[in-house]
N, CA and C atoms as an extended XYZ file, in Angstrom:
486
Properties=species:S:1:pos:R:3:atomname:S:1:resname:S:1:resid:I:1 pbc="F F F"
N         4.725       -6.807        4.508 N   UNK     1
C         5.600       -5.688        4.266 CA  UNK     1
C         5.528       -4.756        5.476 C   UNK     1
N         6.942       -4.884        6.068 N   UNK     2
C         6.485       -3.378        6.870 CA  UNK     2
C         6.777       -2.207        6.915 C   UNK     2
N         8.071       -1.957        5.998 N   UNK     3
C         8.665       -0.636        5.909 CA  UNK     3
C         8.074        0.097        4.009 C   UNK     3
N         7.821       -1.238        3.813 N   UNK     4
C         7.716       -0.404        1.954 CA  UNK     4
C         6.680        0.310        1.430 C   UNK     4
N         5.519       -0.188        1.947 N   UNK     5
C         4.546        0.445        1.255 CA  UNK     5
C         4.100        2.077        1.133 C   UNK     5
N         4.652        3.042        1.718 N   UNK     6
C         4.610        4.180        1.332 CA  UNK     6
C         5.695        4.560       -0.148 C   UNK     6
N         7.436        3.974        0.671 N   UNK     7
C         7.888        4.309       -0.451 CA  UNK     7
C         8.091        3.536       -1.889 C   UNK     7
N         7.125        2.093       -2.051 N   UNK     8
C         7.072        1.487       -2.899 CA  UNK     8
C         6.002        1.798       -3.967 C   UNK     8
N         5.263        2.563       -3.253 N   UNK     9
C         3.850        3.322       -3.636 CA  UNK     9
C         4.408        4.507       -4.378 C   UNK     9
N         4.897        5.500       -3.445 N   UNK    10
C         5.677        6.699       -4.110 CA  UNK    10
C         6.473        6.310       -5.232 C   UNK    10
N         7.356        5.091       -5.373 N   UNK    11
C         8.149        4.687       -6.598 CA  UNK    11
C         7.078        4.610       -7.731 C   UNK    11
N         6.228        3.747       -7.467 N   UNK    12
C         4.718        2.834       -8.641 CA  UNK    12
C         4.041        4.076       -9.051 C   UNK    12
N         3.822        5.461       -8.136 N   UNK    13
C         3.476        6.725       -8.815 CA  UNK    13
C         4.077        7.550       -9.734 C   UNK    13
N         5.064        7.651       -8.702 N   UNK    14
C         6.052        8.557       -9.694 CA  UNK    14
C         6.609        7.908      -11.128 C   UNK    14
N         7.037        6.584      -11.299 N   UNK    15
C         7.174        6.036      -12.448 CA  UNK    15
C         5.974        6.375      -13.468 C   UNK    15
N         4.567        5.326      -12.870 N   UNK    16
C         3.375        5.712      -13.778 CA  UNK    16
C         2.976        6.773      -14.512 C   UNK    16
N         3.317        7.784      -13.252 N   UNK    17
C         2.190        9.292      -13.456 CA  UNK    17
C         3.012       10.216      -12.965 C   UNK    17
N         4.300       10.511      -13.803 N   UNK    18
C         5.026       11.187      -12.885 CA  UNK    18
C         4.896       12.965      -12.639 C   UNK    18
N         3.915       13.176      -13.745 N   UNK    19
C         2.934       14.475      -13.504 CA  UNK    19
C         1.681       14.675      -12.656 C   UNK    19
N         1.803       14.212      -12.092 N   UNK    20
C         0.158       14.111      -11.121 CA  UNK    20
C        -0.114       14.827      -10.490 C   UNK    20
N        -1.123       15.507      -10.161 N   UNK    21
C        -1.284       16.686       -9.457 CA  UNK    21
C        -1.178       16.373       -7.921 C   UNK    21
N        -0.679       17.592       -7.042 N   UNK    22
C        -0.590       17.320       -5.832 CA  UNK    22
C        -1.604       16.419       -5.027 C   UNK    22
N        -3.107       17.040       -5.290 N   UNK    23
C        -4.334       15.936       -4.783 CA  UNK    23
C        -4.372       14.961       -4.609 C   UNK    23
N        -4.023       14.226       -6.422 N   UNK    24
C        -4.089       12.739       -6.736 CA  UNK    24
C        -2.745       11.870       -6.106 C   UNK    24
N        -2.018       12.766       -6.243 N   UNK    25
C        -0.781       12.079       -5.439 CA  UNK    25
C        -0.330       12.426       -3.742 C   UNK    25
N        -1.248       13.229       -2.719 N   UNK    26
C        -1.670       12.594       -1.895 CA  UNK    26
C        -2.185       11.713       -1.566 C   UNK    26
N        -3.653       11.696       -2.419 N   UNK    27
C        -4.256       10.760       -2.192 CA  UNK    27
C        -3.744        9.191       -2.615 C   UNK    27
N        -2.997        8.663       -3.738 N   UNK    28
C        -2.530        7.302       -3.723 CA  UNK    28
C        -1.480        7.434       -2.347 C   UNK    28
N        -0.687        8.287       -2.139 N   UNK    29
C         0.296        7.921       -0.867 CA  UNK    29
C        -1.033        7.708        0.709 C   UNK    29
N        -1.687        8.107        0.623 N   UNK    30
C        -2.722        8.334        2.074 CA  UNK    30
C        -3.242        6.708        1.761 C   UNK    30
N        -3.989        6.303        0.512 N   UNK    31
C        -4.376        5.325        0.240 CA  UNK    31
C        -3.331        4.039        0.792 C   UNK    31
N        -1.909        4.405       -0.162 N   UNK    32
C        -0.682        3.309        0.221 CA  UNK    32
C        -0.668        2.530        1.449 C   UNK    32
N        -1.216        3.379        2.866 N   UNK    33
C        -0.626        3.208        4.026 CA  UNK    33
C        -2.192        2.944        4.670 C   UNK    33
N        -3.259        3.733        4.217 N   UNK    34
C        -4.536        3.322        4.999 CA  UNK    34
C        -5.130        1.786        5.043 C   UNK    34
N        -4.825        1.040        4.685 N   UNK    35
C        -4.830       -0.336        4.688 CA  UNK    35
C        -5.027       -0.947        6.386 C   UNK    35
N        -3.691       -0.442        6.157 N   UNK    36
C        -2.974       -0.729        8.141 CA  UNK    36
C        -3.676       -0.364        9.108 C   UNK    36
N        -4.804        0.907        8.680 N   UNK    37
C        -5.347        1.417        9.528 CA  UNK    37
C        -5.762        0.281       10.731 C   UNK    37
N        -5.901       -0.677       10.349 N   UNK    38
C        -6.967       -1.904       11.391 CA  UNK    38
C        -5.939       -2.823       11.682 C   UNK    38
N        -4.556       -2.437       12.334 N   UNK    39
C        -3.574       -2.287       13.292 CA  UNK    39
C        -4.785       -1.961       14.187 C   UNK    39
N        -4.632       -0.791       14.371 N   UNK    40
C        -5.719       -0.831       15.960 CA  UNK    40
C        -6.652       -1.358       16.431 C   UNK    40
N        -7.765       -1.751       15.644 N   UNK    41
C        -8.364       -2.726       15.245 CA  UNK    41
C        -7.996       -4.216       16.140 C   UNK    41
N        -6.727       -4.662       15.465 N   UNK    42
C        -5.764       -5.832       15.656 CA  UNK    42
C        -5.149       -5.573       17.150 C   UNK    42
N        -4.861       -4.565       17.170 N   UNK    43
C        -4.167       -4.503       19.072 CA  UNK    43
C        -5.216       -4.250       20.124 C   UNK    43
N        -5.749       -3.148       19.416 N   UNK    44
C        -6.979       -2.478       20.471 CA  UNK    44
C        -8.711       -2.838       20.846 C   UNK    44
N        -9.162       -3.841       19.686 N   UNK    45
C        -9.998       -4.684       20.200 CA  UNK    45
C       -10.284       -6.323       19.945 C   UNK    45
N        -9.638       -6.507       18.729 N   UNK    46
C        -9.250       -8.115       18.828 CA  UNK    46
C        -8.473       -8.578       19.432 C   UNK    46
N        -7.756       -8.040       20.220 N   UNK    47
C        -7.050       -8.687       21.124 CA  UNK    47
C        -5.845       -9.691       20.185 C   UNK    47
N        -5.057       -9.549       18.910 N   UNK    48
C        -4.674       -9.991       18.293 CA  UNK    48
C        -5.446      -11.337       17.671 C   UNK    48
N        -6.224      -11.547       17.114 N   UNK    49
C        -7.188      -12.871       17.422 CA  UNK    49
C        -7.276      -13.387       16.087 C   UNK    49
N        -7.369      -12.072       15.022 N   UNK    50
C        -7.083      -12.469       13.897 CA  UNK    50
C        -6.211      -11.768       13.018 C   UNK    50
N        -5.338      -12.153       12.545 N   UNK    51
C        -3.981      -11.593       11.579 CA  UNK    51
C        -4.719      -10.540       10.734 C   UNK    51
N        -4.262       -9.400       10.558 N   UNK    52
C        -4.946       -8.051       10.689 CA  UNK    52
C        -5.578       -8.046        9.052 C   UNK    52
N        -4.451       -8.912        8.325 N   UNK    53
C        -5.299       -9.335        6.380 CA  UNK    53
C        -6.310       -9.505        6.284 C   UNK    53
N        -7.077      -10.474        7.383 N   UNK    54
C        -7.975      -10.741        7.478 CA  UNK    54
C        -9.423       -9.573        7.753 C   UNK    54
N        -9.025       -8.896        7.602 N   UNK    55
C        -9.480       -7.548        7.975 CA  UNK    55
C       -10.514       -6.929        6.797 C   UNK    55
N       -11.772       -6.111        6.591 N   UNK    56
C       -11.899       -5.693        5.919 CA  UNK    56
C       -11.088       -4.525        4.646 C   UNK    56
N       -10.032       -4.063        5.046 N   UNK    57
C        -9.247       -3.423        4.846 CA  UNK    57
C        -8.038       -3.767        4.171 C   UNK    57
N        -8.395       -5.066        4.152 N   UNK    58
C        -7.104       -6.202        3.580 CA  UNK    58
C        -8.058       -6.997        2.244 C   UNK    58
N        -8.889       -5.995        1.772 N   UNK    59
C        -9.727       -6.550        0.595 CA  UNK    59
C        -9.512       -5.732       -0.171 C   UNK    59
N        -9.354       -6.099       -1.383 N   UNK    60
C        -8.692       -5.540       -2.578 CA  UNK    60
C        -9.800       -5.343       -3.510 C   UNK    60
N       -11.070       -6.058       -3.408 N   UNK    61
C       -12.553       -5.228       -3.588 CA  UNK    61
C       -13.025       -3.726       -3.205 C   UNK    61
N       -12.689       -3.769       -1.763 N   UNK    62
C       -12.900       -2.408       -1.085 CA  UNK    62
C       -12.313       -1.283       -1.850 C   UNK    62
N       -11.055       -1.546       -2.542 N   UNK    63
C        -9.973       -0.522       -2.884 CA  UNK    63
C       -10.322       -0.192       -4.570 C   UNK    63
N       -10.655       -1.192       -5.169 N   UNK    64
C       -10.930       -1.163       -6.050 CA  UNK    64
C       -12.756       -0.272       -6.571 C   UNK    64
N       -13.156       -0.962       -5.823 N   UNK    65
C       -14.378        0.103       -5.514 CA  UNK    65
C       -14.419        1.862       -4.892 C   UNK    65
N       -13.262        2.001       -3.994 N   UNK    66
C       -12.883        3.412       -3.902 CA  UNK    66
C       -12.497        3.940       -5.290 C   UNK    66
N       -11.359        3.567       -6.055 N   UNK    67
C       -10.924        3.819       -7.394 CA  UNK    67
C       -12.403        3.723       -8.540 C   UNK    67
N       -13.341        3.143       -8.497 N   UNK    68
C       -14.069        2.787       -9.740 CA  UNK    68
C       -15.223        3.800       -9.176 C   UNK    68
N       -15.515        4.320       -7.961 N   UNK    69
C       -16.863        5.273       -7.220 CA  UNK    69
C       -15.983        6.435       -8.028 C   UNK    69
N       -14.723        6.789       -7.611 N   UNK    70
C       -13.991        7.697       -8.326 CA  UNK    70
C       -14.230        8.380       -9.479 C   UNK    70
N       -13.535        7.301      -10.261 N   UNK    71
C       -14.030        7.025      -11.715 CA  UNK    71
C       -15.918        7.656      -12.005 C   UNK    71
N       -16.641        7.246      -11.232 N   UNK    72
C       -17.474        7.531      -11.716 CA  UNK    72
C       -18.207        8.959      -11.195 C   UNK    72
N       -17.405        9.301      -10.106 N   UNK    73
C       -17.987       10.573       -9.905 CA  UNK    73
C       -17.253       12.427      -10.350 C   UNK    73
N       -15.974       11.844      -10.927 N   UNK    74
C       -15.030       12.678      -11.380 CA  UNK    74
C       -15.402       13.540      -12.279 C   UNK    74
N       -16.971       13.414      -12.749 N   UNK    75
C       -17.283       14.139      -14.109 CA  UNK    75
C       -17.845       15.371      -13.291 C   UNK    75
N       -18.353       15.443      -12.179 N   UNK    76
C       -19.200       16.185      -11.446 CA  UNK    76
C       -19.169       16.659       -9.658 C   UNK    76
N       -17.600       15.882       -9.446 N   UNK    77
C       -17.503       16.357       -8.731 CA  UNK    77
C       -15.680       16.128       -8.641 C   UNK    77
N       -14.869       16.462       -9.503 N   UNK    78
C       -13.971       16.504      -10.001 CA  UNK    78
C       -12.704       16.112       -8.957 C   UNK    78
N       -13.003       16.992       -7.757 N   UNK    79
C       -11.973       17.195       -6.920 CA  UNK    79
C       -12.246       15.410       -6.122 C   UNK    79
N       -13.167       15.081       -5.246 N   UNK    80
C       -14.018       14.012       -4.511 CA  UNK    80
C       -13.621       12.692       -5.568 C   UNK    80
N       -13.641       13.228       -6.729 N   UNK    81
C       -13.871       12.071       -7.932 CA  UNK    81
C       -11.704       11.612       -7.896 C   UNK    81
N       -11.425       12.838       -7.917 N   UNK    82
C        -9.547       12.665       -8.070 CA  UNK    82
C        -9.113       12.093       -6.696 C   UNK    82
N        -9.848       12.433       -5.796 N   UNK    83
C        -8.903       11.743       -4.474 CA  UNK    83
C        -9.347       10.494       -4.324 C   UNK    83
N       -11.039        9.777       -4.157 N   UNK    84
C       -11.201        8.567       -4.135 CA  UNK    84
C       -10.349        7.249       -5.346 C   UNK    84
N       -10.322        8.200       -6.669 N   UNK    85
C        -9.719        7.508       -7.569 CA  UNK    85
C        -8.369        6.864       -7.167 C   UNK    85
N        -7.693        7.885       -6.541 N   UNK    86
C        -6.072        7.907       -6.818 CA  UNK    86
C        -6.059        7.013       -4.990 C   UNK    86
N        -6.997        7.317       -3.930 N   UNK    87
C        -7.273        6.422       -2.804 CA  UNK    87
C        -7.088        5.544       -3.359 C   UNK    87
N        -8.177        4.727       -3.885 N   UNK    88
C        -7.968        3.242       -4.090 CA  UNK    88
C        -7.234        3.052       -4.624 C   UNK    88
N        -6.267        3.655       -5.910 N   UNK    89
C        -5.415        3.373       -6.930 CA  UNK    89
C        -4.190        2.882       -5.269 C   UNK    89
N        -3.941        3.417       -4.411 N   UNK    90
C        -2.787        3.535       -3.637 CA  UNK    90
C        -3.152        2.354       -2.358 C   UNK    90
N        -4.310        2.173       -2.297 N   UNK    91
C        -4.875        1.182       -1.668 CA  UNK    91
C        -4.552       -0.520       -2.443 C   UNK    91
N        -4.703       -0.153       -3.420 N   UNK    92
C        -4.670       -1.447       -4.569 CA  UNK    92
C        -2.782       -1.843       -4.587 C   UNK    92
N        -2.182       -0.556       -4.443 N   UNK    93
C        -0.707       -0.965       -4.488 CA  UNK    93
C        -0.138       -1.715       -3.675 C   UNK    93
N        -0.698       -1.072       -2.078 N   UNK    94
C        -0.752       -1.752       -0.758 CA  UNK    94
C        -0.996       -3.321       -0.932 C   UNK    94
N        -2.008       -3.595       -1.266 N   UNK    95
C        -2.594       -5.163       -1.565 CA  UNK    95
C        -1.814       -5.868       -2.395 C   UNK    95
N        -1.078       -5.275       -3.756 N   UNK    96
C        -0.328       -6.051       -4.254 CA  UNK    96
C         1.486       -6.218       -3.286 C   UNK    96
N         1.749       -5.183       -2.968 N   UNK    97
C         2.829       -5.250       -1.968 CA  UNK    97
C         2.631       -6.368       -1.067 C   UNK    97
N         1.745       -6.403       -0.140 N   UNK    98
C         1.156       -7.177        0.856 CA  UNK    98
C         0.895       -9.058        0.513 C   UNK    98
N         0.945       -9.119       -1.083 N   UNK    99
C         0.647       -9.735       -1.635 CA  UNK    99
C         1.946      -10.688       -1.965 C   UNK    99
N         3.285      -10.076       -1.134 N   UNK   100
C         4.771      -10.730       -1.760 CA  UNK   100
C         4.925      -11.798       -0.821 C   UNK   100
N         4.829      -11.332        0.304 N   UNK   101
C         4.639      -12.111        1.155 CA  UNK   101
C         3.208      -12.311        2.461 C   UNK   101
N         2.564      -12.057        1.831 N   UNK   102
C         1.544      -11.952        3.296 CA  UNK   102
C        -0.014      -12.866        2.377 C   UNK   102
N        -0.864      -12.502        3.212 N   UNK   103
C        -2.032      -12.934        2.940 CA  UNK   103
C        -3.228      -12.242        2.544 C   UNK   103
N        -3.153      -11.879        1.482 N   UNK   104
C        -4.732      -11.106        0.499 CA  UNK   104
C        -5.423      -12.199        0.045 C   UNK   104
N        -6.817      -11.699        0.270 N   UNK   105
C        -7.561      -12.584       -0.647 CA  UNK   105
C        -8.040      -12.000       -1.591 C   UNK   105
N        -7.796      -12.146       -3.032 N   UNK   106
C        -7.939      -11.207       -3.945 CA  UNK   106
C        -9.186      -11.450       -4.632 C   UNK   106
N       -10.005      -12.832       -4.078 N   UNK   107
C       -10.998      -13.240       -5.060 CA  UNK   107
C       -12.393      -13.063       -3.881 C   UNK   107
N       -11.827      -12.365       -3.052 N   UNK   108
C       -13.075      -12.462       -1.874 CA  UNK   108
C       -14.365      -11.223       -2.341 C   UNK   108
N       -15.374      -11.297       -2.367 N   UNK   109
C       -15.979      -12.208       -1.302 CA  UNK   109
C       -16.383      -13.597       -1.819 C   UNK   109
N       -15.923      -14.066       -3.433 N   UNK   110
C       -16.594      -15.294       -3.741 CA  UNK   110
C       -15.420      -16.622       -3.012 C   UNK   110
N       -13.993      -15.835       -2.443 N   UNK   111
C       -13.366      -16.764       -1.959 CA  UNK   111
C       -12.507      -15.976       -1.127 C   UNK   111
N       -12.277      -17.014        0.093 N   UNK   112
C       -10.997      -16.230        1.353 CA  UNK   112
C        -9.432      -17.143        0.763 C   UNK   112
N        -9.466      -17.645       -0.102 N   UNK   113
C        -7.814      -18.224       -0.564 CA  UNK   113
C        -7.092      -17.235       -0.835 C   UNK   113
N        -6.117      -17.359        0.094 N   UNK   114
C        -4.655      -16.490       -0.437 CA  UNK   114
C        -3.477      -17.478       -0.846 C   UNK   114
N        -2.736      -16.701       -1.724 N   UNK   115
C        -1.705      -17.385       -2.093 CA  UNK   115
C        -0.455      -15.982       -2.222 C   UNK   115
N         0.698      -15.918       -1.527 N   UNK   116
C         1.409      -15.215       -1.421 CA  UNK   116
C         2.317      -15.653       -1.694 C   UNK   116
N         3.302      -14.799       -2.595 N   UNK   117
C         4.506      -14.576       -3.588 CA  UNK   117
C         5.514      -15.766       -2.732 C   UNK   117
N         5.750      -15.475       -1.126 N   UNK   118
C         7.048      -15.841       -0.445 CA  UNK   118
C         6.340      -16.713        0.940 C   UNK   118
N         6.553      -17.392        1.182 N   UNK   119
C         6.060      -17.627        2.625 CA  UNK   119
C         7.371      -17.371        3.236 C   UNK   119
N         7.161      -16.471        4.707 N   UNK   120
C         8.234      -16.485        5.396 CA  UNK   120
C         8.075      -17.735        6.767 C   UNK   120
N         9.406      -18.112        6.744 N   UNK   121
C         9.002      -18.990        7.331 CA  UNK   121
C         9.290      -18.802        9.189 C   UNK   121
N         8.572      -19.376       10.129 N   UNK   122
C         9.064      -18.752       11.796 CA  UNK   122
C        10.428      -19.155       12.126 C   UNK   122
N        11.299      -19.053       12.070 N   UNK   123
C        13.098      -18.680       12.160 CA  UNK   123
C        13.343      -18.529       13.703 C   UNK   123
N        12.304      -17.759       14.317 N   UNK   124
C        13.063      -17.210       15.479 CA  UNK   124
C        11.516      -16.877       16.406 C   UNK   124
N        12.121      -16.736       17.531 N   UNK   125
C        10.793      -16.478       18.563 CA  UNK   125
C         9.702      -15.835       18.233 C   UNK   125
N        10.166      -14.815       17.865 N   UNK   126
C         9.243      -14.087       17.654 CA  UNK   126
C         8.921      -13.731       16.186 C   UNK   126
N         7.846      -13.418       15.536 N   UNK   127
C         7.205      -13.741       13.971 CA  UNK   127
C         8.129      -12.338       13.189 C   UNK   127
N         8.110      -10.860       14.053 N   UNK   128
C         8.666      -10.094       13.884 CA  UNK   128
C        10.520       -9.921       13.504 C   UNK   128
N        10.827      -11.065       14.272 N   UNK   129
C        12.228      -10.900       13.580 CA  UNK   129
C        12.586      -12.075       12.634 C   UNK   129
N        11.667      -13.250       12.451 N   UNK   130
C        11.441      -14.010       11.393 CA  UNK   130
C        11.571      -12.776       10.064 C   UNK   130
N        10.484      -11.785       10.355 N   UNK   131
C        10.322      -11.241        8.862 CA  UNK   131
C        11.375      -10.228        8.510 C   UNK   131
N        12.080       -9.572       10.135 N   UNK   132
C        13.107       -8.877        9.708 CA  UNK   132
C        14.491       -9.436        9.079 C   UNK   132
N        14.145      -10.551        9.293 N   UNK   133
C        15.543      -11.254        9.299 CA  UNK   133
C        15.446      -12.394        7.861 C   UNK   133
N        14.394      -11.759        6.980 N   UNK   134
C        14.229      -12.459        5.869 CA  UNK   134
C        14.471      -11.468        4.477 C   UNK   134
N        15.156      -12.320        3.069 N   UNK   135
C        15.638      -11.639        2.211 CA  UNK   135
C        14.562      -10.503        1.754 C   UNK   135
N        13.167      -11.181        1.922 N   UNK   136
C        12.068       -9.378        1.684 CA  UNK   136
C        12.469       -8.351        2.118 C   UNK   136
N        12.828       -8.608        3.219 N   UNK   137
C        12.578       -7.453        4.352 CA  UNK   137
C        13.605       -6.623        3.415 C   UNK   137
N        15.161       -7.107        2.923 N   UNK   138
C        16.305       -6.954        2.556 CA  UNK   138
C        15.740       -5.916        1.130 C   UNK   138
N        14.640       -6.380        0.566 N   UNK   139
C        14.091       -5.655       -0.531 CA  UNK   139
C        13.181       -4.655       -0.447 C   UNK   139
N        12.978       -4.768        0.843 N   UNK   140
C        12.118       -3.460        1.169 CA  UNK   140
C        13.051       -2.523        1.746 C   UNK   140
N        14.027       -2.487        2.275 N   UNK   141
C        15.132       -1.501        2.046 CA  UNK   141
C        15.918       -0.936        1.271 C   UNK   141
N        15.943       -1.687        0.263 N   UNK   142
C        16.312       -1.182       -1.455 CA  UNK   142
C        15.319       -0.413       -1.563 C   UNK   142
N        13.819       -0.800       -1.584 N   UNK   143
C        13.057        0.043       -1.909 CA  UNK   143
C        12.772        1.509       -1.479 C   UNK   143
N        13.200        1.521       -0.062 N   UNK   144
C        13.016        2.562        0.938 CA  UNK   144
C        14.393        3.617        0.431 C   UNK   144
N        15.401        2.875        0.418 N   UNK   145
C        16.270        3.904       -0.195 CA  UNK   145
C        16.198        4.714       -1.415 C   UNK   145
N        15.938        3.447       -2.537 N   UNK   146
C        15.504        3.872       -4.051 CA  UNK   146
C        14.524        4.932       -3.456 C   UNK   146
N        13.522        5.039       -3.163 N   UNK   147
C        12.607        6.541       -3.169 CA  UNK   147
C        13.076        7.198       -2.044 C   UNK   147
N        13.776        6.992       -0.722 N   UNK   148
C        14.505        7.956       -1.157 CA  UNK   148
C        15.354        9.172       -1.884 C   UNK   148
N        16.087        8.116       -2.460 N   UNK   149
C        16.990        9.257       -3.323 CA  UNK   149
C        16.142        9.674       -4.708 C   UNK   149
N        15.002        9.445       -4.946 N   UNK   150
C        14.455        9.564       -6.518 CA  UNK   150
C        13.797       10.769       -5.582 C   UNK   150
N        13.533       10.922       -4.478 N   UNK   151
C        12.468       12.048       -3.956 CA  UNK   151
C        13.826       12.859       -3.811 C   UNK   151
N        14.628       12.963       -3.470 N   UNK   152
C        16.080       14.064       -3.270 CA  UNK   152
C        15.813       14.663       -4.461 C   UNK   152
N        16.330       13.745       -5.268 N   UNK   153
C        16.781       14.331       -6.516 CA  UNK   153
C        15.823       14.830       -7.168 C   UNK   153
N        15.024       14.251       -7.125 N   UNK   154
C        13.450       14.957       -7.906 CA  UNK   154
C        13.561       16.864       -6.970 C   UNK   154
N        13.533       16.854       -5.606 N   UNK   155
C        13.147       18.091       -4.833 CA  UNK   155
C        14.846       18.581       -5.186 C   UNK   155
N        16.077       18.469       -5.038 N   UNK   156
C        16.786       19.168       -5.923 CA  UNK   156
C        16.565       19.399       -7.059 C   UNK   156
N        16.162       19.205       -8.086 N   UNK   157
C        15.643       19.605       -9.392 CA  UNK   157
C        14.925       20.808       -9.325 C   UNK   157
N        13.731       20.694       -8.477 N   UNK   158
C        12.625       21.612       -8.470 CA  UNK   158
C        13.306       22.609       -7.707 C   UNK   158
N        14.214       22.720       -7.161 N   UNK   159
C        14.787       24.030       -6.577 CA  UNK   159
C        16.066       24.540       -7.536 C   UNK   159
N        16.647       23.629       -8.068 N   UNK   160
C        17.518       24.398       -9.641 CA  UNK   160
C        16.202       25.092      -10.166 C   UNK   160
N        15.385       24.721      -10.945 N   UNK   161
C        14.614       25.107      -11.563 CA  UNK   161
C        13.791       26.397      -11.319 C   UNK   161
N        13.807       26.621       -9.754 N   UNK   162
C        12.771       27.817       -9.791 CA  UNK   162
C        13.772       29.012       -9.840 C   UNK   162
């Protein structure tokens, strides 16, 4: 995925939890996108060497463990406890997104098998316009628009209202 996961995240929130406090719903959008972080990682010291999933950051353990430390520290430290929660909650969305077409291993560390929704297949020189030029990509622009306009209309609302 390369354009959706913020606003596919923002859709999966706002549907779920569409009261959420500002915190928690930073934090799943910060979560959504921190995944990628090891892009740099991938350019700046692997030298591209290994496909960036492969990544600690591309473990859906990690995320899930941000969300469940959450969970368990929310009684006592309320604020720390709401952002790690709603982190991984937005981290975990990432992984299933990532999961349509790409490569998670969801059973790691007892296994590195991925199995992804779509394989795209190499079309064209380069891997990048393979994926632009595939019907996902086509659905991650529905998606990008859909929250779009649900965030318009939501922030017109809140300005009738005040």
């Amino acid at each position: 995925m390369f354009i959706g996961h913020l606003p596919g995240a923002y859709l999966i929130f706002r549907a779920t939890a569409p009261n959420l406090g500002k915190l928690a719903f930073a934090a799943a959008m910060i979560g959504a996108v921190a995944p990628d972080i090891d892009i740099l990682w991938f350019y700046l010291v692997d030298d591209r060497g290994h496909h960036h999933h492969s990544y600690l950051t591309h473990r859906p353990v990690i995320w899930a463990g941000f969300l469940l430390t959450g969970l368990l520290i929310r009684r006592w430290l309320p604020q720390t406890g709401t952002f790690l929660t709603f982190f991984g909650a937005g981290g975990l969305v990432h992984m299933l997104l990532d999961s349509i077409a790409g490569e998670v291993a969801w059973l790691w560390p007892l296994s590195d098998a991925t199995h992804p929704l779509v394989s795209v297949q190499a079309t064209h020189a380069h891997w990048i316009l393979s994926f632009l030029n595939h019907w996902t990509f086509k659905v991650e622009i529905v998606i990008t628009v859909t929250a779009l306009l649900v965030w318009y209309f939501t922030w017109r609302r809140s300005k009738k209202d005040v």
